[in-house]
Backbone as CSV, one residue per row, in Angstrom:
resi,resn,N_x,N_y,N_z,CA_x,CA_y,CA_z,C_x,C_y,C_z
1,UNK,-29.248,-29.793,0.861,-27.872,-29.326,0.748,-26.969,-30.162,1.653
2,UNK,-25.706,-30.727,1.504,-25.142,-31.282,1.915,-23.725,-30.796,2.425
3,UNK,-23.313,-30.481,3.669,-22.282,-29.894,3.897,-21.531,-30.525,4.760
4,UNK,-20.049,-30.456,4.252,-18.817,-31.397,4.566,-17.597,-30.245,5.289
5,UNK,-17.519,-30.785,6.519,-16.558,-29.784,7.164,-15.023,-30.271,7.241
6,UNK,-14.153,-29.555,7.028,-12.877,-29.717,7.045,-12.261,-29.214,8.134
7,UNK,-11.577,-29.354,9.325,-10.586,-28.924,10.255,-9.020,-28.857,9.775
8,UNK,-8.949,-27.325,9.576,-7.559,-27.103,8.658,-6.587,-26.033,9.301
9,UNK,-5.434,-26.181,9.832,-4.190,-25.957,9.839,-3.680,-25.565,11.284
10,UNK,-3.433,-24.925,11.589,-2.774,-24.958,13.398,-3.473,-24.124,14.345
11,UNK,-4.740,-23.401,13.733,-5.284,-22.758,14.341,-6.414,-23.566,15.628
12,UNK,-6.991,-24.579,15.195,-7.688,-25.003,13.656,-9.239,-24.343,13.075
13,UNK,-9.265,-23.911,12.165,-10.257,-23.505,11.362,-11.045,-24.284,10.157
14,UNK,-11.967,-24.126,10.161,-13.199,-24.822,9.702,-13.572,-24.349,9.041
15,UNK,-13.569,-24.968,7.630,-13.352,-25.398,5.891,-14.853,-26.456,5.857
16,UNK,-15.524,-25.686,4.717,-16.813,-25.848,4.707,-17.219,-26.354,2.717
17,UNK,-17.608,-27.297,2.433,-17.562,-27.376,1.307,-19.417,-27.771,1.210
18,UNK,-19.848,-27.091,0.246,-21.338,-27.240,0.831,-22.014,-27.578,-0.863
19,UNK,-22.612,-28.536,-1.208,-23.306,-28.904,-2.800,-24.441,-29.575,-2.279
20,UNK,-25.121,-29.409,-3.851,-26.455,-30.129,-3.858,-26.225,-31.196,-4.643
21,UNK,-27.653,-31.489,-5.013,-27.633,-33.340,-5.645,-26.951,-33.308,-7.225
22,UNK,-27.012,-32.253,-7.448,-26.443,-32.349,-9.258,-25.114,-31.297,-9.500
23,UNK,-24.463,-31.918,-7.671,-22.847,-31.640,-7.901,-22.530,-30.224,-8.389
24,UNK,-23.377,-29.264,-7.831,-22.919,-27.759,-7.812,-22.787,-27.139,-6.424
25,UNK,-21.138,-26.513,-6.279,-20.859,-26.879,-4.902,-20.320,-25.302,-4.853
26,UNK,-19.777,-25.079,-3.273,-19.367,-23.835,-3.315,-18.504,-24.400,-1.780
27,UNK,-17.089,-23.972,-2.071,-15.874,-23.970,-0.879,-16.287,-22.375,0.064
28,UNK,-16.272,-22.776,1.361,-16.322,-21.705,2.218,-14.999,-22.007,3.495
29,UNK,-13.965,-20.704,3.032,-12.989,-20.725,4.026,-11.886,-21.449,3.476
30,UNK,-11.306,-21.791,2.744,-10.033,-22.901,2.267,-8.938,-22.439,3.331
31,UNK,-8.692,-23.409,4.392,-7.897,-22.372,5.260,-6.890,-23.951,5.106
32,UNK,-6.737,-24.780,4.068,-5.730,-26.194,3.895,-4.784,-25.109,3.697
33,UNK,-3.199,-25.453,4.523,-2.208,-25.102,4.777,-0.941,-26.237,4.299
34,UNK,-1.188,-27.514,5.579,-0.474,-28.414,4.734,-0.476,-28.854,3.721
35,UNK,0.579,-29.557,2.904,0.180,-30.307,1.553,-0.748,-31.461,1.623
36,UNK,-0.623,-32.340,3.143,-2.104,-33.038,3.040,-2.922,-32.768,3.285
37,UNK,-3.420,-31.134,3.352,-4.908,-31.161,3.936,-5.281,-30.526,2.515
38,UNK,-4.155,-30.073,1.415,-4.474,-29.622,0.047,-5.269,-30.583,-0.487
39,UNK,-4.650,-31.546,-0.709,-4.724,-33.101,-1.219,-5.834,-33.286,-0.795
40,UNK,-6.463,-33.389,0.862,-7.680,-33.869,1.363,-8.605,-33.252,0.667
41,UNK,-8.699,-31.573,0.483,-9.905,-30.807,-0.403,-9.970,-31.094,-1.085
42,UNK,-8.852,-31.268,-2.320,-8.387,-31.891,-3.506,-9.484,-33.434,-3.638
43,UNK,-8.877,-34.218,-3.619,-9.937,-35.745,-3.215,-11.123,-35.631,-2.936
44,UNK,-11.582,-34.738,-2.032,-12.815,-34.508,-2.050,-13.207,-33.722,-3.004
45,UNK,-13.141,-33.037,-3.899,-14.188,-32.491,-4.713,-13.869,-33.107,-5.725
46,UNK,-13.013,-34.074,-6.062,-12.987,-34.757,-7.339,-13.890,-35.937,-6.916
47,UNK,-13.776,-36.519,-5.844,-14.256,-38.162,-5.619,-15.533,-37.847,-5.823
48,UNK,-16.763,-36.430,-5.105,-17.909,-36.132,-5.110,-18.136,-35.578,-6.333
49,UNK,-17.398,-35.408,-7.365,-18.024,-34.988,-8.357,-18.385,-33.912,-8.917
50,UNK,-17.628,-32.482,-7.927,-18.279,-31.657,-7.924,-17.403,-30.825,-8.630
51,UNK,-18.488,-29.294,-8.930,-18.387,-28.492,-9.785,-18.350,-27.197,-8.957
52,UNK,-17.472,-26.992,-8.391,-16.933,-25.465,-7.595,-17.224,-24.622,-8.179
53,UNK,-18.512,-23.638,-7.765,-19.222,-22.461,-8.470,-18.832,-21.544,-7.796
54,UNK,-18.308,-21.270,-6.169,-17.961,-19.879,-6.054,-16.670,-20.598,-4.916
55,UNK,-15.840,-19.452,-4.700,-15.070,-19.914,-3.490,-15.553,-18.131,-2.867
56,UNK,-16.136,-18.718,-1.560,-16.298,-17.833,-0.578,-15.957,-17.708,0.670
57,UNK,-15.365,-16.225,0.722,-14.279,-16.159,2.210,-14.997,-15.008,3.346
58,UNK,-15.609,-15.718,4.364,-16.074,-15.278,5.248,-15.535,-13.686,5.681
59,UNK,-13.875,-13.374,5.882,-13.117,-12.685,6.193,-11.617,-13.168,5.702
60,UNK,-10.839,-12.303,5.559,-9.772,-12.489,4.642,-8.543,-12.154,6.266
61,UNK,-8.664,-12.520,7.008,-7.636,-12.763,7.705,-6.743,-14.373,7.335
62,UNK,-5.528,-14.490,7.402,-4.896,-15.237,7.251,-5.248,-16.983,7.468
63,UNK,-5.748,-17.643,7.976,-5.930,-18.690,8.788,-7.024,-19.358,7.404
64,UNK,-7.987,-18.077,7.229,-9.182,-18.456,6.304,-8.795,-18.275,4.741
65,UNK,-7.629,-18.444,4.215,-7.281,-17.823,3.141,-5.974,-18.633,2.672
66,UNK,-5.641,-19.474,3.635,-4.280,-20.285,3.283,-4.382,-20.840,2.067
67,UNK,-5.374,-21.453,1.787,-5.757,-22.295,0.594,-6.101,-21.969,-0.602
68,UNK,-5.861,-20.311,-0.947,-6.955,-20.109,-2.048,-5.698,-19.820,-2.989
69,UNK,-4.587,-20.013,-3.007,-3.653,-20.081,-4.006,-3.451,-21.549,-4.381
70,UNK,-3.583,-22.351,-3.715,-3.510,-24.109,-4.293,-4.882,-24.102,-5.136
71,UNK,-5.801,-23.482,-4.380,-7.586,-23.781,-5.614,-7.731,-23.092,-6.310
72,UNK,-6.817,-22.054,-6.948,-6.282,-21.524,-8.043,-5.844,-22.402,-8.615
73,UNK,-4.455,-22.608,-8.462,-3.865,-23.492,-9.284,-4.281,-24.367,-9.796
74,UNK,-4.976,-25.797,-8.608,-6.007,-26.451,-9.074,-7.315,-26.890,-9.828
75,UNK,-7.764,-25.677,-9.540,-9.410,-25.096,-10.233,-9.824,-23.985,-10.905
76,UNK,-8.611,-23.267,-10.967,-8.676,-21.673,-11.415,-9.963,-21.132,-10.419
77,UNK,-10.180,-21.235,-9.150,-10.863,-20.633,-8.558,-10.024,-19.337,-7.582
78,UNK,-11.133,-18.426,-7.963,-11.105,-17.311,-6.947,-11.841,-16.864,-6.137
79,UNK,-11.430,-16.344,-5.244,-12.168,-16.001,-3.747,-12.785,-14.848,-3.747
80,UNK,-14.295,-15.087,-3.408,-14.971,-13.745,-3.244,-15.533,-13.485,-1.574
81,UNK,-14.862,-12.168,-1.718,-15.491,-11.340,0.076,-15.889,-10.038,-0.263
82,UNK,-16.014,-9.447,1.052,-16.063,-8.071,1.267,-15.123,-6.994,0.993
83,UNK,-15.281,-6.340,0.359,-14.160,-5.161,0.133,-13.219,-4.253,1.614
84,UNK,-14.551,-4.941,2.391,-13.641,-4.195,3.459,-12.976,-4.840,4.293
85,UNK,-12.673,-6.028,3.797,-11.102,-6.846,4.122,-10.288,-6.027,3.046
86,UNK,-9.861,-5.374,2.412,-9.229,-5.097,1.198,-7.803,-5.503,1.945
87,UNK,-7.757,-4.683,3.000,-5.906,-4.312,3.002,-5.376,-5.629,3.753
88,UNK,-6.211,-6.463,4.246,-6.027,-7.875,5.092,-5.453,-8.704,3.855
89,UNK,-5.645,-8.702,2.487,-5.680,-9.580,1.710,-4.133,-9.311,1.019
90,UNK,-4.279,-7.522,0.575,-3.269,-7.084,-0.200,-1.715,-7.058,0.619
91,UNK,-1.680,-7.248,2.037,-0.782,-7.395,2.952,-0.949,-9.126,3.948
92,UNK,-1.620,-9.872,3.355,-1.585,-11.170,3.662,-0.298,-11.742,3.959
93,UNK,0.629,-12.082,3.120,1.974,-12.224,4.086,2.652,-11.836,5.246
94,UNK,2.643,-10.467,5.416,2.830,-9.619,6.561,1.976,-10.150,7.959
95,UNK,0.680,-10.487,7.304,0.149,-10.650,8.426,0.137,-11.591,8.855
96,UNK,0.327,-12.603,8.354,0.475,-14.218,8.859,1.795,-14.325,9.545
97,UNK,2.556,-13.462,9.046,3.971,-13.591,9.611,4.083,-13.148,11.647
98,UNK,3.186,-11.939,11.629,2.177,-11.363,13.081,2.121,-12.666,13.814
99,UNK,1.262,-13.550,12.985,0.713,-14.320,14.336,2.015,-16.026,14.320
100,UNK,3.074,-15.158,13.414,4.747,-16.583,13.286,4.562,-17.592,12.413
101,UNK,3.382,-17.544,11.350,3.641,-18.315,10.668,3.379,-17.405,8.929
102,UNK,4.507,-18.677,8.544,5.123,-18.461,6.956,4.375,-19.219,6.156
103,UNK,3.119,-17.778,4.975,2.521,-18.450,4.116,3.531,-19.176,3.386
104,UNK,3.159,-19.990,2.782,3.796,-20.877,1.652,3.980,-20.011,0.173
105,UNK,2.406,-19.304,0.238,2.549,-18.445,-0.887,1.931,-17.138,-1.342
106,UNK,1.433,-16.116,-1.382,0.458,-15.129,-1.682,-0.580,-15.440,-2.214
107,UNK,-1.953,-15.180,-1.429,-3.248,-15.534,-2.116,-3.285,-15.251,-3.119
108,UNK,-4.217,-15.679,-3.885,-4.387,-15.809,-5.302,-5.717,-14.702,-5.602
109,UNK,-5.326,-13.996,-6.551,-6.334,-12.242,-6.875,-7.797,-13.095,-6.759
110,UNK,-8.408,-11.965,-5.786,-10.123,-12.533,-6.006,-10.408,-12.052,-7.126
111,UNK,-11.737,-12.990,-6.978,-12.917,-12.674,-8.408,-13.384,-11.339,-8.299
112,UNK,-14.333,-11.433,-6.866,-15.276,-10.105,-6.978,-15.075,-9.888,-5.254
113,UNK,-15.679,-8.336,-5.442,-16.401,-8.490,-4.115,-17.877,-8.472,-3.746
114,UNK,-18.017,-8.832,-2.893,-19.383,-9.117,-1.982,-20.345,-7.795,-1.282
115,UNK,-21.372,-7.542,-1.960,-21.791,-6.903,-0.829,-23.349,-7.280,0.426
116,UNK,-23.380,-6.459,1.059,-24.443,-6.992,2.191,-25.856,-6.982,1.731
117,UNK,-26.478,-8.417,1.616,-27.645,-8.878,0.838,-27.316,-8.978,-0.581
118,UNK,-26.236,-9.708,-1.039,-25.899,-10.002,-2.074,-26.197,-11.520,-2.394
119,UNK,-26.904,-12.220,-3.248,-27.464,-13.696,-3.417,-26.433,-14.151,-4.013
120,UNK,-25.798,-15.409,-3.580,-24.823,-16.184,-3.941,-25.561,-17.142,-4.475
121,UNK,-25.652,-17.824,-5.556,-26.361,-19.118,-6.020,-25.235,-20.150,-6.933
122,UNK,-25.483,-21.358,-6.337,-24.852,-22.294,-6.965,-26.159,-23.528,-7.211
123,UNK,-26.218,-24.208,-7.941,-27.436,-25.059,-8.940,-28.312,-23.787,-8.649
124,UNK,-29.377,-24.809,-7.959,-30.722,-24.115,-7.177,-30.552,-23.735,-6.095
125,UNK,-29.521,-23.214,-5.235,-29.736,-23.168,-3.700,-28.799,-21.656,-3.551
126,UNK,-28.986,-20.487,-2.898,-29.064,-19.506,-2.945,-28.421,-19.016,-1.436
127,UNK,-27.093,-18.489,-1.115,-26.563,-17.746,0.112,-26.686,-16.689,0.254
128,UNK,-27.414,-16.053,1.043,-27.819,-14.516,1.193,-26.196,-13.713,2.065
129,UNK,-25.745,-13.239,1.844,-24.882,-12.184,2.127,-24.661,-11.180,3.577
130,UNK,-24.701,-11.400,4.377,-25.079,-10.594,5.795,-23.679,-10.156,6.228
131,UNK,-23.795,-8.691,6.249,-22.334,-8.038,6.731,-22.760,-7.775,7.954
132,UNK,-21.376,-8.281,8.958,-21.830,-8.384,10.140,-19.873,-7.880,10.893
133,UNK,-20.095,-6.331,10.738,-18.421,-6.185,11.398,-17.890,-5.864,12.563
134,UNK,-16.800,-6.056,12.610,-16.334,-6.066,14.265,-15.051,-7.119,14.315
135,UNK,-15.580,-8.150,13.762,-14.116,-8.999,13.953,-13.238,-8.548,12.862
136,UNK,-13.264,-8.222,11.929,-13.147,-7.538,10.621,-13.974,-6.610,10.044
137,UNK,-13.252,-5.775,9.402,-14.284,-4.446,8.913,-15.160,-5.539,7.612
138,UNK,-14.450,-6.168,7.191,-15.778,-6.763,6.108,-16.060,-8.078,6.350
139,UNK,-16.252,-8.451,7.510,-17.002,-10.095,7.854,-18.209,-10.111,7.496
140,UNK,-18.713,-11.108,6.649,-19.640,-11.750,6.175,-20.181,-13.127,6.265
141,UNK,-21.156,-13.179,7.234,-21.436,-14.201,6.900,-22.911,-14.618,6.145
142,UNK,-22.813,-16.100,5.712,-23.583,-16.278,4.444,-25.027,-17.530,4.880
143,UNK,-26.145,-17.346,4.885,-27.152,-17.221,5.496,-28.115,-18.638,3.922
144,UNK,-28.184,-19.814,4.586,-29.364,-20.462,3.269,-30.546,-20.474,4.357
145,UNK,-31.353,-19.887,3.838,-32.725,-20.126,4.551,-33.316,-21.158,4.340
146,UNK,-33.594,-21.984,3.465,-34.238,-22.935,3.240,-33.408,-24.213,4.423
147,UNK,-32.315,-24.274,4.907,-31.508,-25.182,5.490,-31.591,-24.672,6.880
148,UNK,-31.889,-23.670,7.268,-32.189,-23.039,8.472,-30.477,-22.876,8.986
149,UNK,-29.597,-22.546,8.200,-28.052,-22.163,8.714,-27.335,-20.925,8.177
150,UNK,-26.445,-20.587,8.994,-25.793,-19.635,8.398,-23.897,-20.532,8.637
151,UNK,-23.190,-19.879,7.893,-21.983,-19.984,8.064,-20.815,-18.467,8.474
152,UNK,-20.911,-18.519,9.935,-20.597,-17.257,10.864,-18.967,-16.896,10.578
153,UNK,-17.959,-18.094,9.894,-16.668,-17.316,9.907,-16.657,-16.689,11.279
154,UNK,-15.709,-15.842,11.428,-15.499,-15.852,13.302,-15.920,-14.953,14.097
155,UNK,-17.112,-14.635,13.182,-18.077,-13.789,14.018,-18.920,-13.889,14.967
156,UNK,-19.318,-15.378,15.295,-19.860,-16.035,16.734,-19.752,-17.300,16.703
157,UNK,-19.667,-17.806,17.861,-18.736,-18.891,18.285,-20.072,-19.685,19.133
158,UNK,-19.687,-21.059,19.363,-20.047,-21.314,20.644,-20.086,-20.962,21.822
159,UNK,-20.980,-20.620,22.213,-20.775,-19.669,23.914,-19.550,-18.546,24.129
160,UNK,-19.001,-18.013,22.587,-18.451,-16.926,22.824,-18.892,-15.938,21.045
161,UNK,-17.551,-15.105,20.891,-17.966,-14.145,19.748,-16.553,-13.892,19.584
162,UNK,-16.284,-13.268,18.292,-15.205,-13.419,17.399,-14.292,-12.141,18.273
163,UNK,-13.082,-12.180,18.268,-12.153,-11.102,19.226,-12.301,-10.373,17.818
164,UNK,-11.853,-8.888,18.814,-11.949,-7.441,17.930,-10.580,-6.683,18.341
165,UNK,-9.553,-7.146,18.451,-8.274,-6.416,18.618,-7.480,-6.522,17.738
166,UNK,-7.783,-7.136,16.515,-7.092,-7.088,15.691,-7.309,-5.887,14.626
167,UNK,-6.464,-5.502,13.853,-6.463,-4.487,13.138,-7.692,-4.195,12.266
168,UNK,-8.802,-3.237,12.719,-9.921,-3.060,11.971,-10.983,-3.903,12.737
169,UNK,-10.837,-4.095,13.907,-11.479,-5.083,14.845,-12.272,-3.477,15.529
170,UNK,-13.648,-4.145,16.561,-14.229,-3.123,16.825,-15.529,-3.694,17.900
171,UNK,-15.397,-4.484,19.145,-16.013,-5.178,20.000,-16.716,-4.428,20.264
172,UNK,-17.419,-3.328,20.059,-18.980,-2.778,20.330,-19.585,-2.876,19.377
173,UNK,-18.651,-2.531,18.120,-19.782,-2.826,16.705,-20.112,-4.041,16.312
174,UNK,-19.257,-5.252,16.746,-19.232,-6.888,16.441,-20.740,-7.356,17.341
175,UNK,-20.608,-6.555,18.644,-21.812,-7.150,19.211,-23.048,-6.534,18.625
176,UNK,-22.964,-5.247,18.859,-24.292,-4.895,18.017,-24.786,-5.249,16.970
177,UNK,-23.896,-5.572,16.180,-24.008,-6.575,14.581,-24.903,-7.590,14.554
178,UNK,-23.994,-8.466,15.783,-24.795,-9.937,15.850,-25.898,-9.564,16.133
179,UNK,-26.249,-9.098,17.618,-28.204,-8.705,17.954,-28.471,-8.236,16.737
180,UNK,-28.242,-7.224,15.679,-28.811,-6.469,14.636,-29.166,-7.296,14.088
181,UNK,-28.089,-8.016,13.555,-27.964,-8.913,12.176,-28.371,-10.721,11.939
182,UNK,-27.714,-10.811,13.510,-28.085,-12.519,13.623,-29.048,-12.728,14.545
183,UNK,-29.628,-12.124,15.519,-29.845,-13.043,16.615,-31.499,-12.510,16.213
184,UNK,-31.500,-12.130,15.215,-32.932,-11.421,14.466,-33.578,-12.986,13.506
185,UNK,-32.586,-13.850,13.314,-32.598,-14.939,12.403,-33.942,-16.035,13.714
186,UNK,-34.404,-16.884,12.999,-35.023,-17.932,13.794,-34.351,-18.428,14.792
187,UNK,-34.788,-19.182,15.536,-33.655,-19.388,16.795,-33.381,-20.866,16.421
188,UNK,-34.338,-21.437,15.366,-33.904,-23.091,15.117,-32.486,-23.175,13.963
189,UNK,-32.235,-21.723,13.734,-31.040,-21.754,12.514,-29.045,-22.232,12.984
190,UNK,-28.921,-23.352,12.319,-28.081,-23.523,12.886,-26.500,-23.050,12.249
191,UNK,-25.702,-22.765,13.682,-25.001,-21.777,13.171,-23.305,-22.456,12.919
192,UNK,-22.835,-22.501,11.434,-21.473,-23.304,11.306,-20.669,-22.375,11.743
193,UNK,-19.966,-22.469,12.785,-18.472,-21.295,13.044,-17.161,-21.334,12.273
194,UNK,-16.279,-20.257,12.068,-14.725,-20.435,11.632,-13.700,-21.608,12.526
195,UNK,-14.223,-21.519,13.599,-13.821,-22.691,14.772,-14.535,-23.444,15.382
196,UNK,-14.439,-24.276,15.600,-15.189,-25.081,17.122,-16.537,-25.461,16.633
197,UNK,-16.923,-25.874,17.697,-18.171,-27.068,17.126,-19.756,-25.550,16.480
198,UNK,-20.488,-26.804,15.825,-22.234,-26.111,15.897,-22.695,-25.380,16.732
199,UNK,-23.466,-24.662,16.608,-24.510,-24.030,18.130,-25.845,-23.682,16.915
200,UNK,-26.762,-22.876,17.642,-28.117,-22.759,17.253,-28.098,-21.200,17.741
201,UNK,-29.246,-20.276,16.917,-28.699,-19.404,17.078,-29.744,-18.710,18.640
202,UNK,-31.078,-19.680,18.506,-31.637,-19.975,19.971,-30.672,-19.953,20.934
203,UNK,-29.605,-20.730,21.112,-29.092,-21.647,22.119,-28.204,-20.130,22.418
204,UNK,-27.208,-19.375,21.679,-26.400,-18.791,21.810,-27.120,-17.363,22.339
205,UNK,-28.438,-17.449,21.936,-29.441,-15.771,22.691,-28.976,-16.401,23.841
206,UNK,-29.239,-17.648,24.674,-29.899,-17.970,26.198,-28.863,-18.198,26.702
207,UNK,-27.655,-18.733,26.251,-26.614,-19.395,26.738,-25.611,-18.957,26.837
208,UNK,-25.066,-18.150,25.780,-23.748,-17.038,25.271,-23.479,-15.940,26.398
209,UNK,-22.542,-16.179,27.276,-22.457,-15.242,27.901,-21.802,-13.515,27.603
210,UNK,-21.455,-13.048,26.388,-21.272,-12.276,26.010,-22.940,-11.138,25.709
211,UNK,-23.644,-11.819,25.819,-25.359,-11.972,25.404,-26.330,-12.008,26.237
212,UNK,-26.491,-12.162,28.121,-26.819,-12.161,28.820,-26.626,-11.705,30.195
């Protein structure tokens, strides 16, 4: 599996475009804001060839969601999450406006929703579904075993863990999640964040001070 990371918009957040060898791909996070970082996703999935089988959104807070009305337009793609982002999505303007910035436009209606241990498959390669809440009532992140990674959206970080003060946020249940949910995973699995660089999910038991 081959995965191509994007650093997208003023936050910055991390846009994940992930395919195999016979160009069946799946966007995680479209958080392109400017018109050139549209263009940049844009170029890339035409130059690679690829065939966008799901668009999947970790959490439907604003930052991770900028983009999914241009890959509509573009691809007729829609975004699938958790239902229990519902009201993050259906009040998306409002809320971007919170943290001073002006969507360009209203996300574009998802496909479906997601639930926990739900198999995502694009060709042959298969994302297992792991609801993991606290930073959001429906954060999900999406787990290939065979690649030994998950993609955490901003549920753990490098040497930290996703804030819970935001509306539907919940910093006792976010931590218990992760020990429940992630830190149960191999420790060689490596972990893509909504921000900031790689970690391992080893490295973040021993090292993470939220965790020790």
């Amino acid at each position: 599996m081959k995965i191509k990371r994007f650093e997208f918009n003023m936050f910055p957040e991390n846009c994940y475009v992930l395919s195999d060898d016979e160009g069946h791909a799946v966007i995680i996070d479209p958080g392109c804001y400017y018109p050139e970082e549209d263009e940049m996703l844009k170029n890339y999935i035409i130059g690679e060839h690829l065939t966008v089988d799901h668009l999947l959104l970790t959490h439907l807070h604003p930052d991770h969601i900028f983009g999914t009305a241009f890959l509509y337009k573009e691809f007729g793609l829609k975004g699938e999450a958790n239902q229990g982002d519902e009201s993050w999505y259906e009040n998306a303007p409002q809320h971007s406006r919170q943290f001073g910035i002006e969507m360009k436009e209203p996300p574009a209606p998802l496909l479906k929703y997601l639930d926990d241990g739900e198999m995502v498959t694009f060709g042959d390669t298969s994302l297992e579904c792991i609801l993991v809440p606290g930073h959001s009532p429906g954060s999900l992140v999406y787990y290939q075993k065979e690649s030994d990674c998950i993609f955490s959206g901003d549920v753990l970080f490098r040497g930290s863990m996703g804030r819970a003060d935001l509306a539907g946020g919940n910093f006792d249940m976010l931590h218990q999640a992760i020990l429940d949910r992630l830190f149960v995973l191999p420790d060689n699995t490596v972990v893509y964040p909504g921000h900031g660089e790689t970690t391992t999910i080893g490295d973040e038991k021993v090292h993470n001070p939220f965790f020790i």
